[in-house]
N, C-alpha and C positions, 0 to 999 in steps of 0.2 A: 302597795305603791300605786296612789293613782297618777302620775305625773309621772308614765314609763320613757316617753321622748323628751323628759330635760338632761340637758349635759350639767354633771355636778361639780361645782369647783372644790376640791380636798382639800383641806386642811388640817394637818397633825395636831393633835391636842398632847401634850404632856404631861398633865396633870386633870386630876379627879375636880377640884377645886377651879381651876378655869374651863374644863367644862361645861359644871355647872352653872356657872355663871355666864361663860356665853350667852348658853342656854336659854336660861331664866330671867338674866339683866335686859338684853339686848334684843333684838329685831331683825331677822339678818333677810337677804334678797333668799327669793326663790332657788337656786342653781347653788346655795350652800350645803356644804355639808365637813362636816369633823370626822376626823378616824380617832379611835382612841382604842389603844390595845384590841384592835381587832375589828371591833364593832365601828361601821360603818353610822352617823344619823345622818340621813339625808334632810333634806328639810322638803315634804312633802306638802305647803301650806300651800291652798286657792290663790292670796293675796299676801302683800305683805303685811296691811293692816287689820288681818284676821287672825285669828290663834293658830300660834307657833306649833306645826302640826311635824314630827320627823318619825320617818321611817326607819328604821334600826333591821342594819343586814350583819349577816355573821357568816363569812363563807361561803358568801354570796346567795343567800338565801335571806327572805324579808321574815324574822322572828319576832317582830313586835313594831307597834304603832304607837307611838307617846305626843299626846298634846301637853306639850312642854309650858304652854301660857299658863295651867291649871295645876302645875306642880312647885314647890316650895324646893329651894333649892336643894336641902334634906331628903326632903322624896324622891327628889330625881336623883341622888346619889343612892339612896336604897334600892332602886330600880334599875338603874345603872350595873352598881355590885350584883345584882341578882341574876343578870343578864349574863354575866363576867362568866358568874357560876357553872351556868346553863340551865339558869331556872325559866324556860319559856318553850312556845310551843311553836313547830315552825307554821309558817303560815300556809309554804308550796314548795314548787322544784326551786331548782337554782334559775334565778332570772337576773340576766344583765340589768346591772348599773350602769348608766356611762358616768366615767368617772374620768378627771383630770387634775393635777395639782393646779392650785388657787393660783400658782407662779404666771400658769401660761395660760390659765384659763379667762374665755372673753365669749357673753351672750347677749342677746339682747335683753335679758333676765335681769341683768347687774350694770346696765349702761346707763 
């Protein structure tokens, strides 16, 4: 994670399918991020107009870095799933997310 002092707004995802498309279709502010069965992705990007870069935590631990602009919605579900598994490496200790639901969450990130 290189963006440790953003606050993340959550957002539940329920399905594999709008995940990915979030994902891949769309462009979202800095201070997002999806939970989906566990796995945290932050969205880790410099800018908004640069590649969709997210941070994927599991247990609050950072086990993988995905530039999402560079994958096909297929891939990112193969990687997604793989993830699910516990096919990955972790990266370090447990390090705080701050994290808030999208309901009540407000930065100057997303204004």
């Amino acid at each position: 994670m290189l963006h440790h002092h953003r606050r993340f707004a959550v957002t539940v995802v329920a399905s594999m399918e709008e995940l990915t498309e979030k994902l891949t279709e769309h462009t979202w502010t800095l201070c997002t991020c999806f939970e989906y069965h566990g796995l945290l992705l932050a969205n880790d990007s410099f800018s908004g107009d640069g590649a969709q870069e997210y941070t994927v935590y599991w247990e609050g631990r950072q086990i993988e870095s995905l530039t999402v602009s560079w994958m096909t919605r297929e891939r990112l579900q193969e990687v997604i799933e793989a993830l699910l598994r516990g096919e990955y490496t972790e990266y370090g200790p447990v390090a705080p997310l701050h994290t808030e639901p999208a309901s009540e969450h407000t930065c100057g990130l997303c204004q």
